[in-house]
N, C-alpha and C positions, 0 to 999 in steps of 0.2 A: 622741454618735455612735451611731449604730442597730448594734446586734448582728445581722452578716448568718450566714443560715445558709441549705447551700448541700445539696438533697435530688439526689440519685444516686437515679434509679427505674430498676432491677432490670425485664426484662420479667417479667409476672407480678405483679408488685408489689400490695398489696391498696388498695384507694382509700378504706377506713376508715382505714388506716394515714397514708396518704397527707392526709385532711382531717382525723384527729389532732394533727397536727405543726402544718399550718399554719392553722386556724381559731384556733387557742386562740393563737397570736401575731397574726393578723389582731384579734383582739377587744383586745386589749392594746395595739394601737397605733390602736385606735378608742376608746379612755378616756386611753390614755396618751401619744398622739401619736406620733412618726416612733421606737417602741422597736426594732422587728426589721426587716429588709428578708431578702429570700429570691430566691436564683435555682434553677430547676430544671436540671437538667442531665442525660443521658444518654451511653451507652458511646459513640455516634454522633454527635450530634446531632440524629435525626431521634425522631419520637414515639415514645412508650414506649405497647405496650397492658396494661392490668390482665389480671389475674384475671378479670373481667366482660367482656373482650374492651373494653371503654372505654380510647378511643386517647386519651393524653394529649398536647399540644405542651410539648417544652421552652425554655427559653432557648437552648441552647448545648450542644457536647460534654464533654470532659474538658479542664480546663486545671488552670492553679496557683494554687491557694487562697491566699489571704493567712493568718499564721499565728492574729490572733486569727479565724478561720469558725469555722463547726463545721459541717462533715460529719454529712449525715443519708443514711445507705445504708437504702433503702426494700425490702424484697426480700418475699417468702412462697413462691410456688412454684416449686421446682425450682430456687434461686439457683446455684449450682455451675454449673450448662449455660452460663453466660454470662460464667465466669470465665476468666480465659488472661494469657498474662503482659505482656499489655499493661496489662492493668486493675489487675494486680499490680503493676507496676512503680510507674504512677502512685501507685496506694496508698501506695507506700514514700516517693514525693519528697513525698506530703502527711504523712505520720506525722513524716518529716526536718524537715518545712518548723513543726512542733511544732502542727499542725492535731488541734482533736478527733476522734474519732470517735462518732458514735453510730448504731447499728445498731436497728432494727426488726425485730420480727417473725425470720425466718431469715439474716439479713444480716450476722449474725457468722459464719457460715458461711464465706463470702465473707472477711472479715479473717481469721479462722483459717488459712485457704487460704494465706493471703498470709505467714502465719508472725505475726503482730503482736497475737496477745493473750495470750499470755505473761504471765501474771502479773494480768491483770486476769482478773475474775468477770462473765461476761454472763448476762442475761435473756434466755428466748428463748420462742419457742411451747415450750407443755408437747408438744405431738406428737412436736417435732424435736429435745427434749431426750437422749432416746436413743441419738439417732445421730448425734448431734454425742458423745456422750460415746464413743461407738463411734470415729468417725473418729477423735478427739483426746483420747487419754485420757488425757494428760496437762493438759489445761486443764480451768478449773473452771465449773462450771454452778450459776447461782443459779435455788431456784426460786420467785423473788417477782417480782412482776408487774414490777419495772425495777431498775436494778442503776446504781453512778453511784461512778466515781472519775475522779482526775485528768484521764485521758487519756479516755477509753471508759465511754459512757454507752450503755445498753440497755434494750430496753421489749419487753415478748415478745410486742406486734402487739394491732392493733385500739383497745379503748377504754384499756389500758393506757400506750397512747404518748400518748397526751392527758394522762394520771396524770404523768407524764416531764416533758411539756412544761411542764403546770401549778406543778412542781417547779424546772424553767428559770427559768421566769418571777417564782418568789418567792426563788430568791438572786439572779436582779438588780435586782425590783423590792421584794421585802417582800411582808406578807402582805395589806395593802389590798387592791392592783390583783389579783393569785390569787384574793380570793373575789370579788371582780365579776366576774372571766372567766371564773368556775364556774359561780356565778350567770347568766350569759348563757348557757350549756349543760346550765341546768339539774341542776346537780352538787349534790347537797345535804352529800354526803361526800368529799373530798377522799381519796385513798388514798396512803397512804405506801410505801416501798418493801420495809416490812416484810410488805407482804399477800401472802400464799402465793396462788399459782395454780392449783397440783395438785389443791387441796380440791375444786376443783369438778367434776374429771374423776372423780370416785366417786360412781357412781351411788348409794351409799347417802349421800350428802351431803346432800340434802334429802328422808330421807322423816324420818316421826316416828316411827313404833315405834320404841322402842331394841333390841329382840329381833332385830326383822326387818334393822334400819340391822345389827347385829352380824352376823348370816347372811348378810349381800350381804359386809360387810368378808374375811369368813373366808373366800365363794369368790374376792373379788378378789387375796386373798393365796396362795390356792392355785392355782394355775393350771397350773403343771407337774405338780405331782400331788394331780389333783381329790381330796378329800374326799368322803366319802359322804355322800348328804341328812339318813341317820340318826347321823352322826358330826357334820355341822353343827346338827343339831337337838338335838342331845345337849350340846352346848358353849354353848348360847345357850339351855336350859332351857326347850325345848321338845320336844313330840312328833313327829315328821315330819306329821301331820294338818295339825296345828296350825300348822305351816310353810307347808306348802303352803296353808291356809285364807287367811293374811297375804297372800302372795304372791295369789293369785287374789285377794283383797282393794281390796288398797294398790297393784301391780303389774298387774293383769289378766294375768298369766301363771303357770307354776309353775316351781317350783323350779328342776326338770330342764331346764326349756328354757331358763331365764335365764341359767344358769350355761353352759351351751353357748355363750347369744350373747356372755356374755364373754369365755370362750375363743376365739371366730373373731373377735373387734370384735381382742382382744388380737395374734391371729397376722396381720389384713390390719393392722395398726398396724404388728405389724414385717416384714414383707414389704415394705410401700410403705416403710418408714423407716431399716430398719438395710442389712446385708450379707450376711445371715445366711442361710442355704439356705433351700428350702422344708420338707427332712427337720430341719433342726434347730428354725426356727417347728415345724414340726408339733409336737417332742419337748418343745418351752418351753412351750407350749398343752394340753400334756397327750395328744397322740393318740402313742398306742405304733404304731397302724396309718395306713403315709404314704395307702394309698388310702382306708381310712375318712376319715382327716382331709379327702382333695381330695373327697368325697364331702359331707360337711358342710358343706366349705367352698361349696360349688357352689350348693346346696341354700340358703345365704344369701344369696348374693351374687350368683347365678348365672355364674358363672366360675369356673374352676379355677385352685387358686394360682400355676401358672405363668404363668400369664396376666396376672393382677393385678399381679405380680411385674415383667414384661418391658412393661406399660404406665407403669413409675414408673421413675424414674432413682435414688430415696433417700432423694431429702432433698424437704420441704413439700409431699408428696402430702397434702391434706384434703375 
């Protein structure tokens, strides 16, 4: 009997996310015959638009899952706007009814909301990791590209929930049929649930200098209270010249300015992400001065942080 699984698209939802899930079971039941069947479904029943504005059709609205489904919540931007206690309720008769869940991208947001991950570990975008720990500081945040127990299964969006499903598909098929549907995807590595995601968000992550990789580490770790160029340059057994030589180098910028855009890239992350003021982003970011800070800030972004601020609702602005 085919393993049906049953996707909830979230408006917004991301359509990588979305042909994640279901290509890499589409290929699986084109080698393996009738393995997975899938219905889509919405909070209405009428289309759900992406991310991209691409309006999808569904099957149907919300009904009662049978208990072996599995729930796939597809969600990215701004999931929370679309929650209310209708969508909660049902949540609850399918968690009763002993239904998996597995969440995408920002869509544990969404079950959190509902009170129901308790005890389990999700995977999530690294953006929204923050403010999900903000909201719920009580629950636990994995930060590897999917996260996978009994109940609640997670993939933190994009080519990661392919990684997820790939993983689906070799504890019910074995490891045959998973590398032919890699292989159809061109997958030459397989990724487990042990690969970190975060590494990638540091921009000293792929250069090569080990001096210079160390001076990007030192400001990304300082950011409430910057360090001086000669205090970084002094720790990583260099001259400030010499510093700055690398960076105009390797970087095409210098020092002073780098480190500035990590401080505003860091305060528009928490502005669009957490709850936090605009006066306390400013003081986590390092500006002692809130109008220097809306001055820099402007000067990148061209907006000022209230603005940026009252254009997001919290949660998967990217």
């Amino acid at each position: 009997m085919a393993k049906h699984i049953v996707l909830l698209l979230i408006p917004g939802f991301s359509l990588i996310d979305f042909a994640s899930i279901i290509e890499p079971l589409r290929s699986a039941n084109r080698q393996g015959g009738d393995l997975y069947s899938w219905t889509l479904i919405s909070l209405d029943g009428r289309p759900v638009k992406a991310c991209n504005d691409i309006e999808l059709a569904v099957d149907r609205g919300l009904y009662q899952l049978a208990r072996n489904d599995l729930l796939f919540l597809v969600a990215a931007y701004e999931p929370l706007m679309n929650y209310d206690l209708k969508l909660k309720q049902w949540l609850v008769k399918q968690d009763q009814a002993g239904v998996v869940f597995g969440m995408i991208d920002t869509a544990a947001f969404i079950v959190a909301e509902a009170g129901m991950m308790k005890g389990h570990q999700v995977a999530l975008h690294w953006e929204a990791a923050e403010t999900y720990r903000e909201r719920y500081p009580s629950l636990s945040v994995s930060d590897k590209i999917y996260a996978m127990d009994e109940k609640r299964i997670s993939a933190s969006g994009s080519t990661a929930a392919m990684d997820l499903m790939l993983e689906v598909i070799h504890a019910n098929q074995g490891p045959g049929l998973v590398r032919w549907v890699a292989e159809q995807f061109m997958i030459s590595r397989i990724r487990s649930n042990d690969v970190v995601q975060k590494a990638h968000t540091n921009p000293a992550y792929s250069i090569g200098n080990p001096k210079l990789r160390r001076a990007i580490e030192k400001m990304t770790s300082n950011l409430e209270s910057p360090l001086s160029l000669a205090c970084i340059a002094a720790q990583v057994g260099l001259t400030t010249r010499h510093l700055a030589r690398l960076f105009a180098e390797c970087l095409d910028d210098n020092p002073t300015s780098f480190y500035m855009k990590l401080r505003l890239d860091k305060a528009r992350q928490l502005l669009q992400q957490s709850g936090k003021s605009v006066t306390e982003v400013g003081v986590l970011c390092g500006f002692e001065s809130a109008s220097y800070f809306a001055k820099c800030y402007k000067t990148r972004y061209g907006c000022m942080p209230r603005t940026d601020r009252k254009a997001s609702t919290g949660v998967g602005q990217r």
